[in-house]
Every structure is written in C-alpha cells, then in structure tokens.
N, C-alpha and C positions, 0 to 999 in steps of 0.2 A: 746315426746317433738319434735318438728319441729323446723329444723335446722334453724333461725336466715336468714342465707344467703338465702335461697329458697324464706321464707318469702319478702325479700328483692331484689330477682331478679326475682320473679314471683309472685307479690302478686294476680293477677288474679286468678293464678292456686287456690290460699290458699283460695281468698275468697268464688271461685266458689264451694270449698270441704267445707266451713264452712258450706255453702247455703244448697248445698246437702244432710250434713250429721242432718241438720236440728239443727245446733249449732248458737252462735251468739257469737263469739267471732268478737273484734272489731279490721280489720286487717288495717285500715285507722291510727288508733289512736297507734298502735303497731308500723306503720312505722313511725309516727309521734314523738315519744318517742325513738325509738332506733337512729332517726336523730338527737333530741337534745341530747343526751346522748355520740351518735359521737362526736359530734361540741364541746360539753364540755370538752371532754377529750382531744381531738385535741387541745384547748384552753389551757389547762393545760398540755400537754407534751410540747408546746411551749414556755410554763413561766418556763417550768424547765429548758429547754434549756437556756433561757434568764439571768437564776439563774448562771446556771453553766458558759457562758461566763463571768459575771458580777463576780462571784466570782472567777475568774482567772485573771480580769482586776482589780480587787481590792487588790490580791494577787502582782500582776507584778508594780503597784502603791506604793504599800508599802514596796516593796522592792528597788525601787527607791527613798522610802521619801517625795512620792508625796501626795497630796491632795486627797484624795478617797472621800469625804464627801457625793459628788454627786451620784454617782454610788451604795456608800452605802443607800442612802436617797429612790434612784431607785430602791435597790432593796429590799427592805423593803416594797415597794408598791406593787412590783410584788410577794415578801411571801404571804402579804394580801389578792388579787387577789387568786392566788393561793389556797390558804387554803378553802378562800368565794368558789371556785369555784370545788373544791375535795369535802366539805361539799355538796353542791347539786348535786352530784353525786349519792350517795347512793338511795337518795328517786328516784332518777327517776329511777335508776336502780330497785328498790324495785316494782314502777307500772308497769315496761315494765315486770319483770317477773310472777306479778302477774295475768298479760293478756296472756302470751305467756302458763301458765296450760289451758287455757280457747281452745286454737286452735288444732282443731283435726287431727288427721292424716289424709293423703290424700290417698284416693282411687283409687285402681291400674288401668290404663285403660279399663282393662276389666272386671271392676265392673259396673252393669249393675243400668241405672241415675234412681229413685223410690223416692216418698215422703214415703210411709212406705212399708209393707211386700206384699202389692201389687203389688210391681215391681218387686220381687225378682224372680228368672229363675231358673226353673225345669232343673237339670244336668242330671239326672239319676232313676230309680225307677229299685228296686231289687226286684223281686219275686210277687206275687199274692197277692191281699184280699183273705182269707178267706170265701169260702163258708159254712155259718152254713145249717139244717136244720131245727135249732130253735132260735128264737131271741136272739140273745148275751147279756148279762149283763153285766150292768158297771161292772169296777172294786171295788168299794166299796162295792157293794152288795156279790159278790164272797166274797169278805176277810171276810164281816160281818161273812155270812153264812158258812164259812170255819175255821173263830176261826182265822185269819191272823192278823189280826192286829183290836183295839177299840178304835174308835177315840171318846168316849166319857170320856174314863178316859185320855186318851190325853189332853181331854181341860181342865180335871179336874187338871190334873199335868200342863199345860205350857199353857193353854188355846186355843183358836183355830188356826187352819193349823199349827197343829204340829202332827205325826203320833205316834203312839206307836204301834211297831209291835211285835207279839205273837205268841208261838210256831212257827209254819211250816213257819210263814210269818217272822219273827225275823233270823230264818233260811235261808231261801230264800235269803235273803239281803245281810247274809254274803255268800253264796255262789257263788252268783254272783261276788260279791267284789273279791273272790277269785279267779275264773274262769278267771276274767279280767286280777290282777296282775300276774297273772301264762302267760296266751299268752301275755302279752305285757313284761313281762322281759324274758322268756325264748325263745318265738319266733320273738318277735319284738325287743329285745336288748337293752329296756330301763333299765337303773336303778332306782330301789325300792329305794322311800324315804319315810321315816313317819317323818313328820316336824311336829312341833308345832302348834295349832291351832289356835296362837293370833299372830298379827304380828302390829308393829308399825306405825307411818303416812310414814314415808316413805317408806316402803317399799309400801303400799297401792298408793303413788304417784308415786314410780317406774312403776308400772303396770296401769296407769292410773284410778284406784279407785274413788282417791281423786285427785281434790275437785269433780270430776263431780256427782261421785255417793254415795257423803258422808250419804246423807238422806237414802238412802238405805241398809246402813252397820247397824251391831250392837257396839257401843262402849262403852269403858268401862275407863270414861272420869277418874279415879283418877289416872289411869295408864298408861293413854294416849294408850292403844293397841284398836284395832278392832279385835271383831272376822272375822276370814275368810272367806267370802262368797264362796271361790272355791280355790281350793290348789296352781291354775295360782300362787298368792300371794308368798307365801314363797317358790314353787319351782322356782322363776325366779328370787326371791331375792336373792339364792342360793350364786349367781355370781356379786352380788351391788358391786360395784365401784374396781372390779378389770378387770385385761388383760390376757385374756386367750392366751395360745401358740395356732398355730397356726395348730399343730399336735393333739388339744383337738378337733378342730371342727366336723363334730358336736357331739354336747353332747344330750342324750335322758335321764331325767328322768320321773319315773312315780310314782303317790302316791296316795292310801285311805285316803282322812280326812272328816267326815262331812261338811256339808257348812252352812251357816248362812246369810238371806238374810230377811230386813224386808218387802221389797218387798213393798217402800209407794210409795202410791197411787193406788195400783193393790185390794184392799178389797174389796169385793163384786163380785171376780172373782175367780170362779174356788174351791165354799166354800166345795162341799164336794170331800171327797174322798185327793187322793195324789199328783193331778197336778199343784197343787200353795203352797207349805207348807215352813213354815219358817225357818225350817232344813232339810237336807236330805243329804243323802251320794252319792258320784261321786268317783271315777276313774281317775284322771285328767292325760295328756300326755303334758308334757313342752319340747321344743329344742330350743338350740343355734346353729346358725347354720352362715356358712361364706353368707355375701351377697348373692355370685352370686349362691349357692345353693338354698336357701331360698323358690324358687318359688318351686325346686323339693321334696324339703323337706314338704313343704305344700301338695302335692299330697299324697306323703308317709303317713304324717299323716291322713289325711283324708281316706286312705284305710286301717291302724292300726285301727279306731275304728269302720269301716263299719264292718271290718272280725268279731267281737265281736257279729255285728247281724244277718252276715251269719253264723255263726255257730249255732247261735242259731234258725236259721229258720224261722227269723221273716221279713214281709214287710214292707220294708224303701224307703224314697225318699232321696234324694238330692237335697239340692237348694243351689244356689247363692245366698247374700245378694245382695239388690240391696242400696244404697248408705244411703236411708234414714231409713234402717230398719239396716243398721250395726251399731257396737260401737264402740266408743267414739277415743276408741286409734286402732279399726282394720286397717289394711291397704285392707283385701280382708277376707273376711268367707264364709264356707261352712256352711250350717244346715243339720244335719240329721234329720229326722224325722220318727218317727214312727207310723206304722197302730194301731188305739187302734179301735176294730170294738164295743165292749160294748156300747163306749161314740160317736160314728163313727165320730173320728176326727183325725186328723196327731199329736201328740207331739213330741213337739220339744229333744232331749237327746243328743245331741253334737253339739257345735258350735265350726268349726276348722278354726283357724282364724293365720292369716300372721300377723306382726306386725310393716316386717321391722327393720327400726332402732328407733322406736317411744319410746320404754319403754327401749331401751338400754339406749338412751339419756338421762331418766330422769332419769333412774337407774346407768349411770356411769358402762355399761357391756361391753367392749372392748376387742379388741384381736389382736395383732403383725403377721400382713402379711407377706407373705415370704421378701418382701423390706425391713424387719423393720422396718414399718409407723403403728403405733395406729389406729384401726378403730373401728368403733361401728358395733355390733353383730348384727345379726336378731334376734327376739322371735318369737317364736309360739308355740300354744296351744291349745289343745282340749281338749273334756272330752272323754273319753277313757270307760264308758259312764258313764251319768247320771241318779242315782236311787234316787225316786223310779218310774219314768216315764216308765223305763226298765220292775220293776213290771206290772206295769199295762197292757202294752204290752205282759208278760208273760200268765198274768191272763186270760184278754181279750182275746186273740187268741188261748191259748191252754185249754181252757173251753171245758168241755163235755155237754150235753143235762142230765146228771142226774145230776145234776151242780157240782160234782167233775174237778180238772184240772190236766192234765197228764203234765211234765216237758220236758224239752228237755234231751234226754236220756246221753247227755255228763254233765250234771248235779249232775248225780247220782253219781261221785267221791267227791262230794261237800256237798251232803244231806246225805251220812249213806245208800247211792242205795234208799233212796226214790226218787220217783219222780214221786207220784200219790199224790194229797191230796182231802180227803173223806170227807166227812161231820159224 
C-alpha cells in the first residue's frame, strides 16, 4: 500500500510508477476523493466544535434562566448537518480505498525504465554453458527415459501441468528441498517454518496477491481461503498487525510448502515437460528488515540463493527487473536464471525482490525505533529456489551421452550416495 501522503505530495512520482509498472490505477480521481473526504471531515470537526460551544452557551443560559430556544433550535440543525455529513463519509472513504489496492509500489531509482522483460539489465553471469559432444535433451525426454517422473498419469490424476514424479525423480525433489533448508538455516541463519498451505483474503492482500492477482490464485470459496501460490504468503503474515522490538530486526525465515498457481491466461505455453505447471515445490527466504538496512539486506538475499547454484555447479544469470516486467507490489527484483541447454533457454528460479514498506502497510507489520516512534518494516523475499525448474537444470546439464545423469556429488548425503541415475 502507498502512503496516502506521497500520493498527495508527489502524485507525478505515483502516476509516472503506475505508467511504468504497466498498471492503471486512477491517481487523478484518488486525489480527487481523498480532497473531498478531507473537506468533509474538516466540515464536521467544525460542527462538533460548533456543538460543543452551543452546548456550553445553552448550559450557562440555563443556569441563568434564560431563554435557550434559539441556540437549541441552532443546534439541532447543526446534529442534522452533522450526522447527513459523518453518513457520507464512509462511502467515499469505501472508493478512495478501494482505488488506493489498485496503486503499485514505486520503483527504486535504480530500477532500470522497460515496457516488459526486454529492458531488464544483465547484473552478472556465473560460470560457463556447458559444452556437450552430443545433442542435449530436454528435460522431459530424460525423466521419460529415466523412470523420473509420468506426466500421463499426472493428467490422469489432476489433469494437465501437473507433474507426478517417481522413484529417483520423487527423490530428487526432496533432496534438494533438503539440501536448501540445511544451508539456508545452518549457514545462512534463517529460521525453519512449515506454515499451513491455505491462508485467508487478507493475508493474500497483506502481500499484495489480491485483488491484483486474484484470477491467478486457486480458491476455495465456501471457506473463503486461497491456496498458496508461494510460502511469500504466510511467512510474511507471520508478523500482520503487530510491533516488533527493535532488537528483533532483522528476522530471516525460511520454508518448503508446495505452491499453487493457476497460471490464467499462460495455456498453450510451456505444455510439456516441468516449466509452467500448476503445482510445484520452492524453498522460499522471507526478511524483516529495519528501513535503512533494507537495501543491504536485498543484496544478502540475493547471494543466499545464488550460493544454492554454486554449490551445485550450475550456470546462472542475474538480471534486474526493469519497471514493466516487475510486480505489482515489488519496489526493486533480482531474477536468477538458469542455463537449461536441452530446451536452450534461461529459466527463471528465483525472484529476489525489496518491498520496502508496501506490504508492511497493508499488512499492519511495524516495529519501535530506538525514539520510540512506530514504523513500518521492510519485506523481502525470494525463493531460496524454485523446483522443479531446479530439476530441469539438474537434468539438462548433468546428462551423459549414454543418456544416464550423474548428480552433484554434495547430493549424495540426500539420495542414499546415489547420484547416478541409469536407465
């Protein structure tokens, strides 16, 4: 949520981010709404004033025996007023806030200006492509040929872009899962959470979900929850509408939950194999962090979840989002991406994104500065990474020519010491 005031002392700034981030929130009609809504309540602190003289002149009247008629006649006019004018207060209050979920967070100066993913800015590139001596194979041809995972009874059980993975590749998944929460709470010093996989509207409005990306949720209307699209959700609800001391900051958790995404309007992309499916499991990294940390905190995270691809020896990029390919509530993202040489294209497996004070504010997360003044927290979050895109990556790059794939040998505490799988 954006602070009201900035809106009001820079709307330039706000409309030029709405432009950018390719949103349409109406920041004309917002100032136009929060001026009447001023003017009315200004209108009515003034009749209660009017109240309360009038009924001290009616008091000092009648203690003298005097005539009040008048005064009371007066202020019976000004209840009237009053009440008429507290009644039309609500509803306008009711549109300004139903406009102000619509306006996006505003992008850091050194978010680089893009109508989409074509503007985004190469940071960094870790490590080589891969030289095969024979043609790479997607990843779904591996898994077929390997016994990893059947995506035909997949569709039979949940229908299509959903994976079902099997033996060695069922393995695989949790092993990585594992590998992650081990270096991100033992060496990176986050804490482990396993939170719930449904979470409520608000918590989904805390993290700006909803309303923007409601069509994209799965919900579960007679009990009003969504499933989770990404653990963001309940690890950053953690903290809704309380004040953290000041000696908490910052706080790291980290959590496995599957995600759930129906992913509308993306059909007809991405149909086989594991790079557009409608569940899949992540790794997710949440911080609270004090303001003026925030930016370095963003850094840290983003090298928490690159280590996860150096260890495993796999070639990643780093980009900047540039304005019109970030989201909705980012204030600045990184993208990780990784080499998948099978399909020869980058997938995307972490988005490490600053938030600022955006989802504190609608989520009510605060914390007592050394002055003792309430402020709003920063979030940020990444995926610490994203499976099964991780898979694919594995598949893809550590393939043999007799199409067997050897694993990364720090694996092998995670598989049982396999870390070959044969056909």
């Amino acid at each position: 949520m954006i602070d009201i005031n900035l809106i009001r002392t820079q709307p330039e700034l706000v409309k030029a981010a709405v432009k950018n981030k390719n949103e349409k929130a109406d920041i004309s009609r917002i100032l136009q709404l929060d001026q009447q809504y001023r003017d009315v309540l200004k209108e009515v602190e003034a009749l209660r004033s009017q109240k309360n003289t009038a009924s001290e002149e009616i008091g000092r009247l009648k203690k003298e025996k005097k005539d009040a008629s008048e005064i009371l006649a007066k202020m019976k006019s000004i209840a009237e007023r009053q009440k008429t004018l507290e009644n039309s207060l609500e509803p306008i209050k009711t549109s300004l806030d139903e406009l102000l979920k619509w306006v996006p967070n505003i992008p850091d100066n050194d978010v680089p200006a893009g109508p989409d993913a074509s503007g985004n800015q190469l940071v960094k590139t870790y490590g080589e492509k891969k030289v095969f001596d024979f043609a790479p194979k997607p990843h779904y041809d591996i898994a077929e040929n390997l016994g990893l995972a059947d995506f035909k009874r997949a569709a039979k059980i949940a229908g299509a872009s959903f994976i079902l993975f099997t033996g060695h590749g069922a393995m695989l998944e949790r092993a990585l899962i594992n590998f992650m929460l081990d270096l991100h709470v033992h060496q990176h010093k986050y804490t482990e959470i396993s939170p719930p996989y449904l979470a409520n509207p608000a918590c989904m409005f805390g993290t700006g979900q909803l309303p923007k990306l409601e069509e994209d949720m799965y919900k579960i209307p007679k009990d009003e929850f969504y499933l989770n699209p990404t653990a963001e959700v309940p690890l950053t609800n953690i903290h809704r509408d309380e004040i953290l001391d000041l000696n908490q900051l910052p706080i790291y958790y980290t959590a496995y939950t599957a995600c759930f995404r129906r992913e509308a309007g993306a059909y007809g992309k991405d149909t086989r194999g594991f790079v557009r499916v409608h569940q899949f499991d992540k790794v997710e990294l949440v911080k609270f962090a004090h303001p003026e940390k925030s930016a370095e905190e963003h850094e840290k995270l983003l090298a928490d979840a690159e280590e996860v691809l150096q260890m495993l020896g796999l070639h990643y990029r780093v980009v900047k989002l540039c304005t019109g390919d970030m989201s909705f509530a980012s204030a600045k993202t990184y993208d990780i991406e990784l080499w998948a040489p099978g399909m020869d294209r980058w997938l995307e497996v972490s988005s490490c994104s600053n938030f600022r004070d955006f989802q504190a504010r609608r989520a009510n997360i605060r914390f007592r500065d050394q002055d003792g003044k309430v402020k709003f927290a920063h979030t940020l979050n990444g995926s610490g990474v994203a499976l099964p895109r991780l898979v694919i990556a594995i598949l893809e790059n550590c393939q043999q020519k007799d199409g067997s794939v050897k694993l990364p040998e720090l694996l092998a505490p995670y598989t049982n010491g396999i870390i070959e799988f044969k056909s």
